[in-house]
C-alpha positions as a Markdown table, in Angstrom:
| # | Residue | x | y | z |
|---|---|---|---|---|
| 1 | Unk | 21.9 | 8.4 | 42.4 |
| 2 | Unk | 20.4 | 8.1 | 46.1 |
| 3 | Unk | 20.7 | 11.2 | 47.7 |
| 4 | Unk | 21.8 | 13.2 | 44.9 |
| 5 | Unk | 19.5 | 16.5 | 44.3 |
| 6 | Unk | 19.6 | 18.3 | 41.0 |
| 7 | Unk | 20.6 | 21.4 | 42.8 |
| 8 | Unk | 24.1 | 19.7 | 44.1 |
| 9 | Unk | 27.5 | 20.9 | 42.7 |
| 10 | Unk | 29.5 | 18.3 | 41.7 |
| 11 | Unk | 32.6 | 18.8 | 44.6 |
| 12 | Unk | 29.4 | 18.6 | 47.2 |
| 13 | Unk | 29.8 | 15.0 | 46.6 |
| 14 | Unk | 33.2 | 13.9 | 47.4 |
| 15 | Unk | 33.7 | 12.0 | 44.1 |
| 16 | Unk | 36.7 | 12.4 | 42.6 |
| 17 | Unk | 36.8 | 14.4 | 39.4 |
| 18 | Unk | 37.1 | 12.8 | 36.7 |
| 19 | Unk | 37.8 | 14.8 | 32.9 |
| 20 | Unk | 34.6 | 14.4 | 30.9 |
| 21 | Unk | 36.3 | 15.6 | 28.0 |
| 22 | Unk | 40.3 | 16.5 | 27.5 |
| 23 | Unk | 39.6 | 20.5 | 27.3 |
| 24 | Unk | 37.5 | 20.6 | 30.6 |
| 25 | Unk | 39.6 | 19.6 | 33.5 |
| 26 | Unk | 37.9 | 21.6 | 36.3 |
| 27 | Unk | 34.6 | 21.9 | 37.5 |
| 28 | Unk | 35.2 | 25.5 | 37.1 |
| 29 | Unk | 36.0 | 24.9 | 33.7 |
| 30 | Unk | 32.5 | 22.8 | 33.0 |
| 31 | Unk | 30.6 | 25.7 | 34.9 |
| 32 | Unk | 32.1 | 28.1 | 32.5 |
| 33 | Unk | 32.1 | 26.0 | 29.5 |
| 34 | Unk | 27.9 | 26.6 | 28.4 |
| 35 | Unk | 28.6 | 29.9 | 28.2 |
| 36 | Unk | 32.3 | 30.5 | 26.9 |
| 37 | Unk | 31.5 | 27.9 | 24.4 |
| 38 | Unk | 29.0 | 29.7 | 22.6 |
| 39 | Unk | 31.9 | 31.6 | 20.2 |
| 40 | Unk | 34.2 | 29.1 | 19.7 |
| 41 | Unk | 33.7 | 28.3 | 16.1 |
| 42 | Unk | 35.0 | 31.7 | 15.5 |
| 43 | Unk | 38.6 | 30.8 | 14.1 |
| 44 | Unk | 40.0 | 34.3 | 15.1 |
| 45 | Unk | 39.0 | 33.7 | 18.8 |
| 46 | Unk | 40.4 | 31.4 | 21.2 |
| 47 | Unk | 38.6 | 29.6 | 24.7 |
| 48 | Unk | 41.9 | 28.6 | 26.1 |
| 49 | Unk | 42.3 | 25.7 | 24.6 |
| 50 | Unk | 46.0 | 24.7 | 24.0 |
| 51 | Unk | 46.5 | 26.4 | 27.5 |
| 52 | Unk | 46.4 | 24.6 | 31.1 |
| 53 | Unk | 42.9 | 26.4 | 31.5 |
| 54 | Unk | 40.8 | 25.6 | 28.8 |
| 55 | Unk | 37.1 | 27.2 | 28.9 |
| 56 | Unk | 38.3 | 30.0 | 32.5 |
| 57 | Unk | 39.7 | 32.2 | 29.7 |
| 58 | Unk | 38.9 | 33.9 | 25.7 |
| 59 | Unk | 41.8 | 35.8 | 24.2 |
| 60 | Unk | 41.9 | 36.7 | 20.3 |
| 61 | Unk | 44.9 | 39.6 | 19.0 |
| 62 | Unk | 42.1 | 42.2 | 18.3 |
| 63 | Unk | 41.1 | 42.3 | 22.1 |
| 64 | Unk | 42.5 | 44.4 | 24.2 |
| 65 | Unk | 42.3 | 42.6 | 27.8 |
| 66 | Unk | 42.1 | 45.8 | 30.4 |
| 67 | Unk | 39.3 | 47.5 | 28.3 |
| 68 | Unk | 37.4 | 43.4 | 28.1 |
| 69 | Unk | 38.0 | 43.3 | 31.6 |
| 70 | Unk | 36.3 | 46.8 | 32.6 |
| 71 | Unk | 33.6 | 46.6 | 30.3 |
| 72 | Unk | 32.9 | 43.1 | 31.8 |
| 73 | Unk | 33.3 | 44.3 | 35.1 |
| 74 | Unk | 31.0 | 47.1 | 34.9 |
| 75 | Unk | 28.3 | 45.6 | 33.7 |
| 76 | Unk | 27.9 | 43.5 | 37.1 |
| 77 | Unk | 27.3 | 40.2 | 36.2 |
| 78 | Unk | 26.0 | 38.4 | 38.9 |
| 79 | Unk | 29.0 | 36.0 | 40.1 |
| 80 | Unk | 31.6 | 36.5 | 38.1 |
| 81 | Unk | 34.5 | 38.6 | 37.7 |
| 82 | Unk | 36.6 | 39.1 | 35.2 |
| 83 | Unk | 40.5 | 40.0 | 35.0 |
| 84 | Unk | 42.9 | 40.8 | 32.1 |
| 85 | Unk | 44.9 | 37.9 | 30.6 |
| 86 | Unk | 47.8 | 37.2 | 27.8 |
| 87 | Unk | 48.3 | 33.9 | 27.1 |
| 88 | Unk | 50.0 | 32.0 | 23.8 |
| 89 | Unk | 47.7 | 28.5 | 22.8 |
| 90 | Unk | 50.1 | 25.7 | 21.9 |
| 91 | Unk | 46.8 | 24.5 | 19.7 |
| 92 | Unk | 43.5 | 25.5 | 18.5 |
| 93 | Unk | 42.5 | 29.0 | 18.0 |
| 94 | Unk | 45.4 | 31.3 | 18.4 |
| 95 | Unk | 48.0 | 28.5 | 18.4 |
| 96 | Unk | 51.2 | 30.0 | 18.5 |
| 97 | Unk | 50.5 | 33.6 | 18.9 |
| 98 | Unk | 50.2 | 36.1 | 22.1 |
| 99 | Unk | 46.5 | 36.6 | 23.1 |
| 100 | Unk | 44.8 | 39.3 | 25.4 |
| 101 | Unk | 41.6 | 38.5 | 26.8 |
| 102 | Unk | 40.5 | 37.6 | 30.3 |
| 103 | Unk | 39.8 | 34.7 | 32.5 |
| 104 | Unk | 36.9 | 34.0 | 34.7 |
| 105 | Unk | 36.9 | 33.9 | 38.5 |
| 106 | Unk | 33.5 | 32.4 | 40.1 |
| 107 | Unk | 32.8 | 34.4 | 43.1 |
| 108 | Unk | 29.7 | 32.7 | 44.0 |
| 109 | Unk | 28.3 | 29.8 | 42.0 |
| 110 | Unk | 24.7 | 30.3 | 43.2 |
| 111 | Unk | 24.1 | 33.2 | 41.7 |
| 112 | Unk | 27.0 | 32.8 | 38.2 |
| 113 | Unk | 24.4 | 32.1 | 34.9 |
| 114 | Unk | 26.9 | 30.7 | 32.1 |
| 115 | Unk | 24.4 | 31.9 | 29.3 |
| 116 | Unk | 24.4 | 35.2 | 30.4 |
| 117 | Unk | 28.5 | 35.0 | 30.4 |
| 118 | Unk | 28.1 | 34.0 | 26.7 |
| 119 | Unk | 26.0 | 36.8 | 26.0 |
| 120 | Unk | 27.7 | 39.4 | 28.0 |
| 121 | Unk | 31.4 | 38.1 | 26.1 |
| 122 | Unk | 29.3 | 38.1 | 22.6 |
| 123 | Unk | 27.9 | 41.4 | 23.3 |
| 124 | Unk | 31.0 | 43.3 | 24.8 |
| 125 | Unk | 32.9 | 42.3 | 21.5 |
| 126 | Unk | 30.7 | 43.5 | 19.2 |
| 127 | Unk | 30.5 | 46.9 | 20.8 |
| 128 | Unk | 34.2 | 47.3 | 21.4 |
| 129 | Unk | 35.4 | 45.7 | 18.4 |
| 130 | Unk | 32.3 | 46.1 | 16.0 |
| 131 | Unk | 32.4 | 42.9 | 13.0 |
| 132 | Unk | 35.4 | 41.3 | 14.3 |
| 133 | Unk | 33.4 | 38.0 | 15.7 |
| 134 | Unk | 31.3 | 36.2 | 12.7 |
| 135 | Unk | 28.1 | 35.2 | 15.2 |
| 136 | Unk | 26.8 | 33.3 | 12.0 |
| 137 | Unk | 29.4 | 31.2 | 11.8 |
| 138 | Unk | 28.6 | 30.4 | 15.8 |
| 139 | Unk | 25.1 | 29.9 | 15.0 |
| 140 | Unk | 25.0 | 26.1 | 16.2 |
| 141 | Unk | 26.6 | 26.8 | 19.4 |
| 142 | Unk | 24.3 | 29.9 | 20.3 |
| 143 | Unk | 21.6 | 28.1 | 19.3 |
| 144 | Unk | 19.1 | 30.7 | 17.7 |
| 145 | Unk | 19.1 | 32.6 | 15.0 |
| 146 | Unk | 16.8 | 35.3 | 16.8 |
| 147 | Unk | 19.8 | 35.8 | 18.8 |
| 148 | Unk | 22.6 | 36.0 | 16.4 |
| 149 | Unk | 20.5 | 39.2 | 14.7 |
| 150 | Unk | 19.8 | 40.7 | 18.4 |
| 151 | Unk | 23.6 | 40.5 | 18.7 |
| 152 | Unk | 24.8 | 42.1 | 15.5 |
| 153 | Unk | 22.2 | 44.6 | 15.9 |
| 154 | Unk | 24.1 | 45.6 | 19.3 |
| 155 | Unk | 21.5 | 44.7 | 21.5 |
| 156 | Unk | 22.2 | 45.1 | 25.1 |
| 157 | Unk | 22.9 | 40.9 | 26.8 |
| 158 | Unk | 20.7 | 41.1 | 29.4 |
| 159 | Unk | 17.5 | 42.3 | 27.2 |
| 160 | Unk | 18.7 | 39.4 | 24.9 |
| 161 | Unk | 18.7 | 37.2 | 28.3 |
| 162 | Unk | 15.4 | 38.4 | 29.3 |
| 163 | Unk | 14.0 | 37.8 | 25.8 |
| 164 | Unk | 14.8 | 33.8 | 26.3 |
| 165 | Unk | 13.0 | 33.8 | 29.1 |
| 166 | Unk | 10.0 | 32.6 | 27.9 |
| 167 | Unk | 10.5 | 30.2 | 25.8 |
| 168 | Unk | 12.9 | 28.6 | 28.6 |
| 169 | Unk | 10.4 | 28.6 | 30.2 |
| 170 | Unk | 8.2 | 26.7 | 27.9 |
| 171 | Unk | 11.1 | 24.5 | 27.2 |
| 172 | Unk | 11.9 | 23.8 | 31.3 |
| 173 | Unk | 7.9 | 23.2 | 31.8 |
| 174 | Unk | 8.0 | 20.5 | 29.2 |
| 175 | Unk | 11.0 | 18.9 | 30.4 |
| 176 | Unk | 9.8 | 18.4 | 33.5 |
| 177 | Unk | 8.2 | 15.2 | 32.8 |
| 178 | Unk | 11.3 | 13.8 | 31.2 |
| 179 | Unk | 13.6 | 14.2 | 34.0 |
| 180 | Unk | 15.1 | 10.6 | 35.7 |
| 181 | Unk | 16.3 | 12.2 | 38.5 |
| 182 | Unk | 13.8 | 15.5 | 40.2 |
């Protein structure tokens, strides 16, 4: 680990990539993944497995990709855009049928927060297509129940975001002195 910094992106060090699992293939794809993850236990929703771009896309039949992609859009999130996708999964969720959704282009990695892409997704689906995404069943992956109620209540994603803060904070503070590598 000489001269590695906990700040450097993977491609910064001209190691070859190497899949860390079968469904992320791209750094792109492990950048996204925290983030885009955070639903996937829904069985009616699909991350783009089964497709040559797992975790840079979510599709389910009940979305409607152009009106994703503009909600998405205008809400500004910091760098990421978002565009409208169909795609067909040969496996997982979705296998087999025609999906809309959208998939993820990072515009600038320094300032992209994959949590706040999970919320943002979680959010935007609930408000467009109220019911339709079970966040108990995804209760694991989002990792707090206080958040699985702010998100069926309708909350808005960054309040959620700014309601972690804290006890990130708390949580970074304490890891600190844990850490192999500064």
């Amino acid at each position: 680990m000489q001269n590695w910094d906990r700040g450097d992106w993977f491609d910064s060090t001209g190691l070859p990539w190497i899949d860390p699992s079968p469904n992320l293939r791209s750094l792109n794809a492990a950048t996204l993944y925290p983030g885009v993850a955070m639903l996937e236990a829904s069985t009616n929703y699909s991350v783009g497995r089964g497709t040559d771009a797992p975790f840079e896309m979510v599709g389910a039949e009940f979305i409607r990709g152009r009106e994703l992609a503009a909600y998405l859009n205008s809400r500004q999130i910091p760098g990421v855009r978002a565009y409208p996708i169909r795609f067909r999964p040969s496996t997982g969720n979705g296998a087999g049928h025609d999906l809309q959704g959208v998939r993820w282009l990072i515009a600038n990695r320094e300032s992209f927060d994959s949590v706040r892409i999970g919320l943002e997704v979680a959010a935007a689906l609930q408000k467009l297509y109220p019911g339709r995404i079970a966040f108990k069943i995804n209760r694991k992956l989002i990792g707090s129940d206080a958040v699985v109620r702010a998100l069926e209540s309708g909350e808005d994603a960054r309040t959620i975001q700014q309601n972690l803060e804290g006890p990130l904070h708390d949580f970074l503070k304490t890891r600190q002195q844990y850490l192999l590598y500064r």
